[in-house]
Short mmCIF file of the C-alpha atoms (twelve columns), coordinates in Angstrom:
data_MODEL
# 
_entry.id   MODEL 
# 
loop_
_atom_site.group_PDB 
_atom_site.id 
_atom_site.type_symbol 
_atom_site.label_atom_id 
_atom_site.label_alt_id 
_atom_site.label_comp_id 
_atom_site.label_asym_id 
_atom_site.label_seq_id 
_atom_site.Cartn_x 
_atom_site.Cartn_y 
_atom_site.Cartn_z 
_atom_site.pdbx_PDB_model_num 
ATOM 1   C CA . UNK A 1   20.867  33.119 -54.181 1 
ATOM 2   C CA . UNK A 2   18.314  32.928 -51.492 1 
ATOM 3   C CA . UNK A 3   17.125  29.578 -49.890 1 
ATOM 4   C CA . UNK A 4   13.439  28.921 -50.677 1 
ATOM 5   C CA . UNK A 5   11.440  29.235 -47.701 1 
ATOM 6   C CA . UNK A 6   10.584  25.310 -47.459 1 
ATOM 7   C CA . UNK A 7   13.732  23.876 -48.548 1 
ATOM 8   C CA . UNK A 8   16.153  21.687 -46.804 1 
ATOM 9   C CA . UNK A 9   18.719  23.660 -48.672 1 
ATOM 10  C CA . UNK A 10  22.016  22.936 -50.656 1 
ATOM 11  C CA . UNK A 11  23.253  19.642 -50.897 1 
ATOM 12  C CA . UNK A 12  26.344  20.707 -52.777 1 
ATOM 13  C CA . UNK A 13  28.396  20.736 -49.946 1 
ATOM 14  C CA . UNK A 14  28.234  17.268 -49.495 1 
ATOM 15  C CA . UNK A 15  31.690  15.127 -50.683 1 
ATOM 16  C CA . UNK A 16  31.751  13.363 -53.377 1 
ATOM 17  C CA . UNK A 17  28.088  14.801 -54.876 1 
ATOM 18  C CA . UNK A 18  29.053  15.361 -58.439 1 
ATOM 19  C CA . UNK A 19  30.050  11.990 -59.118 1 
ATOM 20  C CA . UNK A 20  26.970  10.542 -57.413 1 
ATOM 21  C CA . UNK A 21  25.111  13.260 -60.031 1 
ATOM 22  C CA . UNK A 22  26.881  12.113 -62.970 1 
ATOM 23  C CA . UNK A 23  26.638  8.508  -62.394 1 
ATOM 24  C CA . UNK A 24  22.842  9.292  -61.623 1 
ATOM 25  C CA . UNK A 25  22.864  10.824 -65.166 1 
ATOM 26  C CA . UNK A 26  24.355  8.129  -67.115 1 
ATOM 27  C CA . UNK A 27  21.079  5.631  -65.086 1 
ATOM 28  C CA . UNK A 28  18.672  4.571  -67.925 1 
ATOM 29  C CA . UNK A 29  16.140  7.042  -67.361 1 
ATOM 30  C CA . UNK A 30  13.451  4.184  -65.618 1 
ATOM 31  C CA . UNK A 31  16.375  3.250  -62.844 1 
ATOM 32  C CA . UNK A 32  16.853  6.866  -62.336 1 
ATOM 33  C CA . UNK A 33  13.320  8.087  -61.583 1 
ATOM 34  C CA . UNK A 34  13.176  4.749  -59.075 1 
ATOM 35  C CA . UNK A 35  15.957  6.241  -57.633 1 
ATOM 36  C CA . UNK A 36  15.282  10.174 -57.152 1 
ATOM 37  C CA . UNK A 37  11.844  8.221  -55.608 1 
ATOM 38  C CA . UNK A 38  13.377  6.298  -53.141 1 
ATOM 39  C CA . UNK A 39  15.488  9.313  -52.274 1 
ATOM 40  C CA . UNK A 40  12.954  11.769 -51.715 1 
ATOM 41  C CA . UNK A 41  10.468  9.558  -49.829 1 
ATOM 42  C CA . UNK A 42  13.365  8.571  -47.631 1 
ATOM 43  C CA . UNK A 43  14.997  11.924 -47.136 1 
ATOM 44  C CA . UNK A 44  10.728  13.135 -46.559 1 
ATOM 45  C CA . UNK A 45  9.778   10.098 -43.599 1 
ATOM 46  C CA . UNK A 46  12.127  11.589 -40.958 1 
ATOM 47  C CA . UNK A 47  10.041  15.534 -41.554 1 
ATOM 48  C CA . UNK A 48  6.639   13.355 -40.938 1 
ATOM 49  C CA . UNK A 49  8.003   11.794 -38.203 1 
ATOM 50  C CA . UNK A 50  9.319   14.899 -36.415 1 
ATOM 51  C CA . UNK A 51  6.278   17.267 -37.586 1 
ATOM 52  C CA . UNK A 52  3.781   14.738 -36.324 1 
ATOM 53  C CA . UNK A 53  5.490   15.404 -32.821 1 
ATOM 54  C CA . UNK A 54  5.531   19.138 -32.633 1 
ATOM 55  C CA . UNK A 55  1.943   19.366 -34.197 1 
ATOM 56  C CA . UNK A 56  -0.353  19.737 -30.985 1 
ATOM 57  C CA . UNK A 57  -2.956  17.259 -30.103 1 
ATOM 58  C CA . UNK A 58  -6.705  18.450 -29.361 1 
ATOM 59  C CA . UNK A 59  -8.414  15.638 -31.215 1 
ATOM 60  C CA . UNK A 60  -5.287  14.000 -33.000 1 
ATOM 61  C CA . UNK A 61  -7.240  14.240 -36.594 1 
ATOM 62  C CA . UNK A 62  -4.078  16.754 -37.460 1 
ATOM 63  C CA . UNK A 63  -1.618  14.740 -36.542 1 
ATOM 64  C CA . UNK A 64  -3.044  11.740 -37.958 1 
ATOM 65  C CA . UNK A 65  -3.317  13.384 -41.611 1 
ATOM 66  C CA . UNK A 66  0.521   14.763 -41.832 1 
ATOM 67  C CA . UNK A 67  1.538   13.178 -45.066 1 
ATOM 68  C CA . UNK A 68  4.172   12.857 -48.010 1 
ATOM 69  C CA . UNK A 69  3.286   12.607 -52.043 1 
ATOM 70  C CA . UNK A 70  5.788   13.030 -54.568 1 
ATOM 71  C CA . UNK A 71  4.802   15.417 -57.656 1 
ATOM 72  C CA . UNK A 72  6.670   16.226 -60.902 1 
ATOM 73  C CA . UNK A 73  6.561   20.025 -62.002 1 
ATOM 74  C CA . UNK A 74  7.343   20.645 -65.928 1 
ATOM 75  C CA . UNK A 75  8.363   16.881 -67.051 1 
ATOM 76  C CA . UNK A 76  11.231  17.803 -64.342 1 
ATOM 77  C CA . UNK A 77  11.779  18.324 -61.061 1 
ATOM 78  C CA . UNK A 78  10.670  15.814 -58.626 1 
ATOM 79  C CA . UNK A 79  9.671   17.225 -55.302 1 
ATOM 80  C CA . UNK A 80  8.307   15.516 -52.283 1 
ATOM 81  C CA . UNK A 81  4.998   17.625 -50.446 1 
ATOM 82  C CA . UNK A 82  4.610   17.585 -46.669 1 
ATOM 83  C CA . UNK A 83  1.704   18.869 -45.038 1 
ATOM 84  C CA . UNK A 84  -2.121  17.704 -44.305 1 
ATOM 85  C CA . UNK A 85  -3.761  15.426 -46.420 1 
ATOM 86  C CA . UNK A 86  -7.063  15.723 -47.246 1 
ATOM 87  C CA . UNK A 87  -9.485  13.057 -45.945 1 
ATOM 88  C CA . UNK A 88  -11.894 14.100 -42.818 1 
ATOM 89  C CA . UNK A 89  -11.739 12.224 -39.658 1 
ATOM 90  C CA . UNK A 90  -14.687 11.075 -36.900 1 
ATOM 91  C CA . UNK A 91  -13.551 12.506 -33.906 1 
ATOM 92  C CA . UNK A 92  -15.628 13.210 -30.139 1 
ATOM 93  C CA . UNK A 93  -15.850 17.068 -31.744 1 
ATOM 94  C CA . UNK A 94  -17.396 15.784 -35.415 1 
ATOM 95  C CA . UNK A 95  -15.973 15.117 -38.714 1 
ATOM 96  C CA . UNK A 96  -13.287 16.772 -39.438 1 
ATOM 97  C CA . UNK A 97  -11.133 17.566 -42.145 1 
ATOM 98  C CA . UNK A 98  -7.281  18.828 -40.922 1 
ATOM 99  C CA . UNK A 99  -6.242  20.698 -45.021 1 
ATOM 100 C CA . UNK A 100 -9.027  23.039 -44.110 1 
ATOM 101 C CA . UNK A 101 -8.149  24.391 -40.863 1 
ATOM 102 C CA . UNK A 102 -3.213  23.210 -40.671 1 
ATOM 103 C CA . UNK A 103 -2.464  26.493 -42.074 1 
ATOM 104 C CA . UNK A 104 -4.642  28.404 -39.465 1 
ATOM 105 C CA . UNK A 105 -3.002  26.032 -36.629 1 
ATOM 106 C CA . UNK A 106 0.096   27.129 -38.274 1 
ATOM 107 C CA . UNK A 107 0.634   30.654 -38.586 1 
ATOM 108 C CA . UNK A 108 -2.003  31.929 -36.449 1 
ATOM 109 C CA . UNK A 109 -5.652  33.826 -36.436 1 
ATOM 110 C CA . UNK A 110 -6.768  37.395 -35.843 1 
ATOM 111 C CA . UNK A 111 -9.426  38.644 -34.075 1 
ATOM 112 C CA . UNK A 112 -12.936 38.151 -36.176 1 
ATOM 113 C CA . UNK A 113 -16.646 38.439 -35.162 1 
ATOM 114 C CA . UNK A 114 -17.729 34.812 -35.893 1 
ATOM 115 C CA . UNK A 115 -21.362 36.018 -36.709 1 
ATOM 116 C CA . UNK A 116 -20.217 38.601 -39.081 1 
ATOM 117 C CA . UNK A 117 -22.321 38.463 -42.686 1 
ATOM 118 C CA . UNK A 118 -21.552 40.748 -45.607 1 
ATOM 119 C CA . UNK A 119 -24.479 42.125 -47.821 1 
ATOM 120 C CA . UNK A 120 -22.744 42.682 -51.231 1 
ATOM 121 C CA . UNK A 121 -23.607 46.338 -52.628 1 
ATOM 122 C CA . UNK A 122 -21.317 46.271 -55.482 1 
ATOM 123 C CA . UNK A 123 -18.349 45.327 -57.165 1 
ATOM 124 C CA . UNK A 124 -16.172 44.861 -53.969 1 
ATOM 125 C CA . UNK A 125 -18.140 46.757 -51.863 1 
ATOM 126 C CA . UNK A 126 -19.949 45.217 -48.686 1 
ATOM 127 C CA . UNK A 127 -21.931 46.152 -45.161 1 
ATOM 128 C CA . UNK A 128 -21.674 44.225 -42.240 1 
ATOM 129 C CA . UNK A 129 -24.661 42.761 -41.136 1 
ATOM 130 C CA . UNK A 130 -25.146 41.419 -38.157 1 
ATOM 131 C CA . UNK A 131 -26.112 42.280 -33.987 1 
ATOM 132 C CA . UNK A 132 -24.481 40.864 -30.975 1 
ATOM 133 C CA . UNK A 133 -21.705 39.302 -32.682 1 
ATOM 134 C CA . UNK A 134 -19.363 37.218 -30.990 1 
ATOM 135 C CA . UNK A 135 -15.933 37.913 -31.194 1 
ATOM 136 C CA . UNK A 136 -13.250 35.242 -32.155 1 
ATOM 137 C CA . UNK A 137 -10.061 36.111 -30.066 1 
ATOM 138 C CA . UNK A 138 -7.737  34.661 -32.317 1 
ATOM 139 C CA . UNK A 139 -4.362  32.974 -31.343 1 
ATOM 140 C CA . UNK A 140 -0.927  32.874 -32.571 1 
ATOM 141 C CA . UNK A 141 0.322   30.377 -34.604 1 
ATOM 142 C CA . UNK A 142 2.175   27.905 -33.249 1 
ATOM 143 C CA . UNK A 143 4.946   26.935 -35.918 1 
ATOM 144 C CA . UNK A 144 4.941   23.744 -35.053 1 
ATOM 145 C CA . UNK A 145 5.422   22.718 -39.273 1 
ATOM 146 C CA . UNK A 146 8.463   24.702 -39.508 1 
ATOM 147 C CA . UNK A 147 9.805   23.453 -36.014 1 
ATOM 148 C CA . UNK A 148 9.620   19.928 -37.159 1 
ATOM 149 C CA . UNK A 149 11.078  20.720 -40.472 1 
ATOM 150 C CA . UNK A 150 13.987  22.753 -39.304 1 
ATOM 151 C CA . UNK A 151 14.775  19.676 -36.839 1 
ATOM 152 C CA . UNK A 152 14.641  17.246 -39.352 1 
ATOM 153 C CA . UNK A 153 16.477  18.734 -42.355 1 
ATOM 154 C CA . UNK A 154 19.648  17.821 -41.755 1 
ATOM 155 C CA . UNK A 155 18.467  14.070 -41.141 1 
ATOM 156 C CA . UNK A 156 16.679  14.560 -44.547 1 
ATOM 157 C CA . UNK A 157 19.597  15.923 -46.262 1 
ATOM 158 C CA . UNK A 158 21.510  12.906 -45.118 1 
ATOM 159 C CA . UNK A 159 19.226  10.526 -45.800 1 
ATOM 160 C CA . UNK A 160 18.472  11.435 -49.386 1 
ATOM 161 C CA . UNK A 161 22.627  11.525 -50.316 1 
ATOM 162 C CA . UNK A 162 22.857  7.888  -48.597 1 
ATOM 163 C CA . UNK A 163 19.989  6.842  -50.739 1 
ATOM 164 C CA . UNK A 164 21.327  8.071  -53.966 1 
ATOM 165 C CA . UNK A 165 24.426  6.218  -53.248 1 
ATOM 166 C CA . UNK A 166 22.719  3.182  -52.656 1 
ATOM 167 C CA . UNK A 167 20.589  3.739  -56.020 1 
ATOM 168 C CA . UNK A 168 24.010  4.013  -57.958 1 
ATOM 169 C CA . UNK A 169 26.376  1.488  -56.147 1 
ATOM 170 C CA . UNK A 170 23.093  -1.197 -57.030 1 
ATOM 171 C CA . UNK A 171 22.727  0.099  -60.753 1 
ATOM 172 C CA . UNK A 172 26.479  0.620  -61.672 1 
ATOM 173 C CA . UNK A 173 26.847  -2.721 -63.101 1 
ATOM 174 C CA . UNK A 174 23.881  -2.052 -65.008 1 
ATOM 175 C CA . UNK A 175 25.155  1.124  -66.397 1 
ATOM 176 C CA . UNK A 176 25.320  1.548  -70.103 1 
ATOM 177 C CA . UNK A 177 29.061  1.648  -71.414 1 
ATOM 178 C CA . UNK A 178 29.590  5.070  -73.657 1 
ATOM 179 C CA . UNK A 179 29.635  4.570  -77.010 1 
ATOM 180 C CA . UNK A 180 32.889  3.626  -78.878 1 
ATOM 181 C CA . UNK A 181 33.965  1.463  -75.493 1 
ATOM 182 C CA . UNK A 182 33.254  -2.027 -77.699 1 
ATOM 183 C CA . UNK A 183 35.033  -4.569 -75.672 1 
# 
């Protein structure tokens, strides 16, 4: 089975994981969630950290807006997003606003005329409009996202199994005896 692209990848190989899983499983479902929290935020800081220094600096506004928030997909899985929050930032160049314009620092730009205008004629049908337009030269991307995530990942992948131990070495006095164990 193929990786997904932005994944820190299989932690099966680490020692000892099932029983960390099954003693996350028998967690009341509260002390669990805390847990799988913790984890992820922990396992996500050291991506910020190193993404924040391979992002390049013209007014800082990106770097300043790399960010972490935790969403749950289907009642489910828990996942952790990295990337650019939104929230503009005063800077000597004007306010800016980094969502709008990371992915473009990221993988790239072609060449555009920046006073291009389309007339619409029809259903997906335009003319250009426009005289002594300016060309945009466009740049390459400069990866910098993916750099600091590939550096970090197995720092992540560490971090999140040491935090999952923690979370079950603190609640495994807490943990519910299975039924029929009446002592």
């Amino acid at each position: 089975m193929a990786k997904p692209r932005n994944s820190i990848g299989s932690v099966t190989s680490v020692e000892g994981l099932e029983d960390i899983l099954g003693a996350l499983r028998a967690l009341e479902k509260r002390m669990r969630s805390a847990g799988i929290d913790r984890a992820l935020r922990a396992a996500s800081k050291p991506m910020v950290a190193a993404i924040r220094q391979e992002v390049p600096v013209e007014t800082g506004s990106l770097k300043k807006s790399i960010g972490l928030k935790l969403r749950t997909y289907k009642g489910k899985s828990r996942v952790s997003i990295i990337g650019a929050r939104v929230k503009a930032y005063q800077t000597e160049l004007g306010k800016r606003n980094p969502a709008y314009y990371a992915h473009l620092v990221e993988f790239g730009v072609r060449p555009h005329d920046l006073r291009e205008k389309r007339k619409v004629l029809g259903k997906g049908v335009y003319r250009r409009i426009g005289k002594n337009a300016r060309m945009h030269p466009g740049h390459d991307g400069t990866g910098a996202m993916r750099r600091g995530f590939e550096k970090a990942s197995p720092q992540a992948k560490a971090e999140l199994i040491r935090v999952l131990r923690e979370t079950v070495e603190t609640n495994r006095p807490l943990m519910a005896s299975p039924p029929g164990n009446d002592e």
